[in-house]
N, C-alpha and C positions, 0 to 999 in steps of 0.2 A: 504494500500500500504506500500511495507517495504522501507525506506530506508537507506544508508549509515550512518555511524557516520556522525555528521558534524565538531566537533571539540572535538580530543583527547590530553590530555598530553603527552609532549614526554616519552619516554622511559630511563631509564637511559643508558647511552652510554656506557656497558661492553659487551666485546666478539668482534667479528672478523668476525660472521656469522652467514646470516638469511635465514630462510624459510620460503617459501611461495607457495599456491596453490592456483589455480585458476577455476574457473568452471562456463561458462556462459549460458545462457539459452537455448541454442541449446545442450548444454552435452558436447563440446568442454572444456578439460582438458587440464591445464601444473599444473608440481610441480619439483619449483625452489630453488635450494642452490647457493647464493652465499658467496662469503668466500675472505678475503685479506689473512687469516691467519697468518701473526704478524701483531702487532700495525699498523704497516705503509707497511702492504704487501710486494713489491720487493721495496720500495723508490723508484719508478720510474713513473710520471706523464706524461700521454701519451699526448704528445704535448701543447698544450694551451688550451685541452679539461679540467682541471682538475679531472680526471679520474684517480685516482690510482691501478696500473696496481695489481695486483694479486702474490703470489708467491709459490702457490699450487703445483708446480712440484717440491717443494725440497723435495717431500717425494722419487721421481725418483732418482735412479743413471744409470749415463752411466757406471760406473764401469760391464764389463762382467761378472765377476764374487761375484758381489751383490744380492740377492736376489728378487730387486726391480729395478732390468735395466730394461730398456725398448729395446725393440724390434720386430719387425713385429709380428705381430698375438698374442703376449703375454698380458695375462689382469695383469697385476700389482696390488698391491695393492694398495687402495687409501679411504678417508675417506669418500667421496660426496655419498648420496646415497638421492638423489629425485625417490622418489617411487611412484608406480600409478599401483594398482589392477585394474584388468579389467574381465569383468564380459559380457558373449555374445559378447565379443568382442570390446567390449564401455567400456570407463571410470565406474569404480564404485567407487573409493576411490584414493584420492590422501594426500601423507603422507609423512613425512620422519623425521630426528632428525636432532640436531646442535648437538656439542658435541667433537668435534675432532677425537684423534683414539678412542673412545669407541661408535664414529656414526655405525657403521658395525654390532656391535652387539648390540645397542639398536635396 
């Protein structure tokens, strides 16, 4: 029978952003980035949850004439790329990189 680690070392605490896949034994698949992107993401703790909120949209401008505005139906650039091949129609591979702007092209 396989099981789980039971007790790892932490990790050293460098970077902003992890991923992570998942795949349980019915073939049900996620693949997860999340990301604060600076040290302390937007400084803002969502309530009394201590949850620090994220601040992933400063890659966006509202500027209309930016390259990177946002608006209806437009794909914007952006670094997040949680990948998942799919093979017959079902999960076959879940994937992605950390990395910042050079996630897109790894």
């Amino acid at each position: 029978m396989k099981v789980a680690a039971q007790e790892l070392k932490p990790l050293d605490p460098k970077g902003d952003t992890v991923w992570f896949g998942v795949v349980d034994k019915d073939g049900n698949a996620v693949s997860v980035i999340q990301s604060i992107y600076h040290d302390f993401g937007s400084g803002i703790v969502a309530g009394d949850t201590g949850v620090l909120l994220q601040n992933r949209s400063s890659f966006f401008s509202l500027d209309p004439n930016h390259i990177n505005h946002r608006e209806p139906g437009k794909r914007t650039f952006h670094t997040f790329n949680p990948a998942m091949l799919m093979k017959d129609c079902r999960p076959f591979l879940v994937y992605s990189t950390m990395g910042g702007e050079g996630e897109p092209q790894t």
